[in-house]
N, C-alpha and C positions, 0 to 999 in steps of 0.2 A: 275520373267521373266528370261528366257534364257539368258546368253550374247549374244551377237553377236558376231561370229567365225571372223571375222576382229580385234576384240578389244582384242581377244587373240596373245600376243607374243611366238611364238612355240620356244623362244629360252633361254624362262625364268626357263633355267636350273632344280633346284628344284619345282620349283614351278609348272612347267609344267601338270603334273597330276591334283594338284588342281583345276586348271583354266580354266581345259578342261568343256566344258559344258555337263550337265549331261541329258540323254533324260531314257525317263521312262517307253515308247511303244517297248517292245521287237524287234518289227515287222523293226523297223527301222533301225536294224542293218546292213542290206545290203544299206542304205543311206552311197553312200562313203563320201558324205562332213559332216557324222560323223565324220570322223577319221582325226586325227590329228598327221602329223610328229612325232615321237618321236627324241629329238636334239641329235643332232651326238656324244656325251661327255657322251651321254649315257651307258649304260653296262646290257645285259640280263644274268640273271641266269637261271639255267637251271637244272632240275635233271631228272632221271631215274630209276627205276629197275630194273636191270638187271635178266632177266629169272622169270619176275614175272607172268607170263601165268603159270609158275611149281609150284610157292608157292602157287596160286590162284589154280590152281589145286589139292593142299593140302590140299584146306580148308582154307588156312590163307590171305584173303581178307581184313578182318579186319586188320591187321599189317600191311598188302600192304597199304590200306587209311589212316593210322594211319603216317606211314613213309613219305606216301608225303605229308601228312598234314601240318605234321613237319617243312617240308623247311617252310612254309608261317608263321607258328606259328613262327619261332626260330627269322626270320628276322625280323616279328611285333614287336618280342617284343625289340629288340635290338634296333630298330628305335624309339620304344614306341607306335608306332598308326600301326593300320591296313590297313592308307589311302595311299597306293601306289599300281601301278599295278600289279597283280599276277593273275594268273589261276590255277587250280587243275586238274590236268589228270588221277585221279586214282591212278594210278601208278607212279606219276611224279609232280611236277610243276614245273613253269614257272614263273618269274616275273621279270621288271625293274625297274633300278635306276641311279640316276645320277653317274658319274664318281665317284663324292667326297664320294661316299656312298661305294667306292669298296668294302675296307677294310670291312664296314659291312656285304655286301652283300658275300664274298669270307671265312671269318670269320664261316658265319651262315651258308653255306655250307659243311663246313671242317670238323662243329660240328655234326652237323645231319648227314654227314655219317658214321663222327665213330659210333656214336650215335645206326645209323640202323643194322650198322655190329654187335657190341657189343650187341644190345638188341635182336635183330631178324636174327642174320646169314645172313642178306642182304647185296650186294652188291647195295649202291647207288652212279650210274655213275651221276657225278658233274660237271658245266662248267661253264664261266664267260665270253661271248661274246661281244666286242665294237662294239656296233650299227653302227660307221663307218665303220668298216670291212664286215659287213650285207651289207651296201650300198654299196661301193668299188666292190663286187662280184654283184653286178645288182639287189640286192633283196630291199625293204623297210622294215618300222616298223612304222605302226601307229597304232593309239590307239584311242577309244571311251568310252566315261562311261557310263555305264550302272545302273539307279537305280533302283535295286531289289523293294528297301522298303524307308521311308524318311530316312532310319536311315543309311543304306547300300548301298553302288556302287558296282560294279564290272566292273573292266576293259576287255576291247574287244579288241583282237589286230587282225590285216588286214596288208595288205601287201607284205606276206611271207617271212619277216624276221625271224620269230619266226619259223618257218615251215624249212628252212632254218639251221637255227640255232642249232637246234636238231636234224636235219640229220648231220650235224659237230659234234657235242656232239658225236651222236651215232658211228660216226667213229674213233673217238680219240681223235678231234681239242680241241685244247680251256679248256684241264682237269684238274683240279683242285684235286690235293690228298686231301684225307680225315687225320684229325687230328690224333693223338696220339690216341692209344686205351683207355678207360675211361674219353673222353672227352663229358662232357654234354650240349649240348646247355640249353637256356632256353627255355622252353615248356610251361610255367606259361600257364594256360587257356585251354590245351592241352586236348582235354579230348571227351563221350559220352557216355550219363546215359543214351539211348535209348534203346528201342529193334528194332529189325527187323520192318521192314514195309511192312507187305501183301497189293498188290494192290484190289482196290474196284471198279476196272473196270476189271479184270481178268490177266496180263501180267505190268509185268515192265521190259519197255522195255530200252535199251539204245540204243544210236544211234548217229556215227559219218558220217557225209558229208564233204568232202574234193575233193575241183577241181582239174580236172588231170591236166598236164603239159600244156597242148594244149587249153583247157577251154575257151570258149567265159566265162568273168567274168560276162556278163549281161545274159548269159543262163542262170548260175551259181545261180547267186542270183535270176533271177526268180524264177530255183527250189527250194533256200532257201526260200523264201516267200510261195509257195505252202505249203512246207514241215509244216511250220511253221501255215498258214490257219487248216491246220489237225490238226494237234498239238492242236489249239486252241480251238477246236470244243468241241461238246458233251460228244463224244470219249474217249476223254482223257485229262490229266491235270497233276498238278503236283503231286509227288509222297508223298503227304501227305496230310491224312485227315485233313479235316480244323482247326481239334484240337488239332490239333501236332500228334507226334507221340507218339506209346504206350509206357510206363514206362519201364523198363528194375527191372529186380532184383537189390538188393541194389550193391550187389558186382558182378553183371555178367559183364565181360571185366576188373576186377579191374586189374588182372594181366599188362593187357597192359598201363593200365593206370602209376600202379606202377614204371614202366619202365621212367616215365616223369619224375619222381618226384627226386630232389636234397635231398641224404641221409646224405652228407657227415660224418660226422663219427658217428652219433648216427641213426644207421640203422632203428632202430624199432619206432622211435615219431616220423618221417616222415609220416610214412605207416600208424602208428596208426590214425594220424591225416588227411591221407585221408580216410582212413575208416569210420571213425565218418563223416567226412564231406559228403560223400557219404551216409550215412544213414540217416543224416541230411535232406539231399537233395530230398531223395527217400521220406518221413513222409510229407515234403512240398509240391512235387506235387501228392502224396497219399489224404492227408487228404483236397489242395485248400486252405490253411489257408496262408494268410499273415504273412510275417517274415521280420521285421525291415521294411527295404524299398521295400523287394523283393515280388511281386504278381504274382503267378505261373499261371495266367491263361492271363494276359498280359504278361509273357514271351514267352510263348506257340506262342502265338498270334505272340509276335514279331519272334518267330524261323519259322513258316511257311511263313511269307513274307519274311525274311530274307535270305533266304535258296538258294542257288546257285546249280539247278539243269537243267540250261541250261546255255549255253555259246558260244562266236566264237571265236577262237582262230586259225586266219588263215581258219578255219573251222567251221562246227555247231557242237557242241555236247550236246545233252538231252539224259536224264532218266526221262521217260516218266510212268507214269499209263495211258494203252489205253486198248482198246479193244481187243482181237485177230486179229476179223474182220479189226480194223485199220494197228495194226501192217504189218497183209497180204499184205494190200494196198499201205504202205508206201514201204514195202520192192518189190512190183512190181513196184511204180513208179520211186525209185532206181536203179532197176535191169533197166529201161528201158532208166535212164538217162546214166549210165554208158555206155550201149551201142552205145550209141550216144556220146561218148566221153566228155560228162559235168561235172560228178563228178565221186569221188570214194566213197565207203559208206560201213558199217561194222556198223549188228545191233546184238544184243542178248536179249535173252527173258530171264527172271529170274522170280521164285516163291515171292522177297522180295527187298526191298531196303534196303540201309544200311547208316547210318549218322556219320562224324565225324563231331566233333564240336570243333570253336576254339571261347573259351569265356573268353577274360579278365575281365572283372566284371559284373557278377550276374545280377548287378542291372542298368547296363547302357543299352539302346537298342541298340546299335552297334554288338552286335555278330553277329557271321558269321558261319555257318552253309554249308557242304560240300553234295552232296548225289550219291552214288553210287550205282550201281544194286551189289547185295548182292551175287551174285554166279558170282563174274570175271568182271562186270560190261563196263564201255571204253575198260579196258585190254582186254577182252575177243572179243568186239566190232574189236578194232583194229586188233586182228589176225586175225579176220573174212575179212580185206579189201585185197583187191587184190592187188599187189605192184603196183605201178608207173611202166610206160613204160617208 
């Protein structure tokens, strides 16, 4: 049974995320007595890529998803668990943590941008904002949990603190230099043996909604409830056949992968041992054969519920398989909200979706699974929105 939102203490520091109660109907996410204060002794991180509509332009989308993955991976694993708040924006994430966690939190940032510099010529913009200082400026930060699957949550944040936040980041505030050059976070789990993903309704599409300045919030969320009735329909769904997605070649993406992996001075028994393990890998969901504890068609199972391909964050954001016919639809009832001053909205069509995956062990069903439309995906979504008045 649920708790009840009374018997929760919003001031119980670390624990605060755990205790949150967890609801499992997407639809509910515009329920504000979902969301729950986040405590003021709080601190958001934050990241960015800088000019990443050019490298997505490039072709290198992959490395774009791969980078912001990164932040959520480096600080999982420094913490040990994946059960704190974060979000994936493509191009960027977002996550919080208590004060006493800075040093992790500002640590696993430092890492991952040399990290990104060093491995991809990226510049990732970094920031470490006190949730009091969000409030002090008029904005909030709450948060909801969200479960994907039994085995997976994702948090949902509301308030415009986080929306906030990253308009501070993008200006300067709050920036945290990146570490020494050669500096490696840890990446343990880092990784995606998948290929592409053709949609089987015609269009995968992404699509963010974000209310203007002036937004009646309860217009707001009616349009999110609509948006979202579509979304559920016949139409469309999510961006993976029910049996996961299709195998990738043993070594396609090893390169980026390689880029994860701690050499330190014996360069080649690294690599060589993700190679085999990858080949490993690829023989196991080839052939469906059980291996020790691991059953590649219960993992499967559990990556397609597990998979984080809608979210709020201040806003809605999905990568959708719909129809053409739907996408037209969504994007005139968008066009029609915007004019009426409700939201702002930025969609893209793409021929495939793309998956990173952050898997600490094989054989737990806790992984966590990312997905983005595969030609530019949010990034390219976001260029599409029209600035704020």
């Amino acid at each position: 049974m649920e708790p009840r939102r009374q018997d929760i203490d919003i001031r119980a520091g670390g624990d605060f995320y755990a205790r949150l109660p967890v609801f499992d109907h997407f639809s509910d996410l515009t329920d504000p007595g979902r969301y729950m204060p986040v405590p003021d002794d709080w601190v958001l991180g934050l990241s960015d890529i800088v000019r990443s509509t050019s490298a997505i332009g490039a072709g290198r989308y992959k490395e774009v998803n791969t980078a912001a993955a990164a932040v959520i991976a480096a600080v999982a694993n420094k913490l040990g668990t994946s059960e704190f708040p974060f979000v994936f924006g493509g191009d960027g994430a977002s996550f919080a943590l208590p004060v006493s966690q800075s040093d992790i939190a500002r640590d696993a940032l430092s890492a991952v941008a040399a990290w990104v510099r060093d491995a991809f010529g990226f510049e990732l913009r970094i920031a470490l904002v006190p949730v009091s200082e969000i409030r002090a400026q008029g904005h909030d930060v709450r948060i909801a949990r969200f479960s994907a699957s039994p085995d997976v949550s994702y948090a949902m944040f509301a308030g415009g603190g986080l929306a906030y936040a990253e308009r501070q980041m993008k200006n300067g505030a709050f920036a945290i230099p990146p570490a020494p050059s050669g500096t490696l976070p840890d990446l343990s789990g880092l990784s995606c043996r998948f290929d592409e993903i053709r949609p089987e309704r015609g269009v995968i599409l992404s699509l963010i909604i974000l209310p203007t300045p002036e937004a009646d919030m309860r217009a707001f969320n009616t349009l999110i409830s609509q948006v979202l009735g579509l979304a559920e329909g016949q139409e469309a769904g999510r961006p993976l056949p029910d049996k996961g997605p299709p195998l990738a070649s043993p070594f396609q993406g090893f390169g980026i992968e390689a880029k994860t992996v701690r050499t330190g001075g014996f360069h080649l028994w690294p690599l060589a041992r993700l190679a085999a393990g990858r080949l490993a890998s690829f023989m196991i969901f080839r052939t469906g054969r059980h291996f020790g504890g691991f059953d590649p068609a219960r993992y499967r199972h559990q990556l397609v519920e597990n998979t984080d391909f809608r979210k709020f964050d201040d806003g809605l954001r999905m990568t959708l398989d719909c129809t053409p016919a739907l996408a037209d639809r969504l994007e005139t009832m968008l066009a029609e909200a915007e004019k009426q001053g409700i939201a702002r909205h930025g969609l893209h069509r793409q021929e495939a979706a793309l998956m990173t995956c952050f898997v600490p062990s094989p054989t737990r069903a806790d992984h966590i699974h990312f997905v983005d439309g595969a030609m530019g995906g949010y990034a390219m979504a976001a260029q599409a929105m029209k600035p704020a008045v």
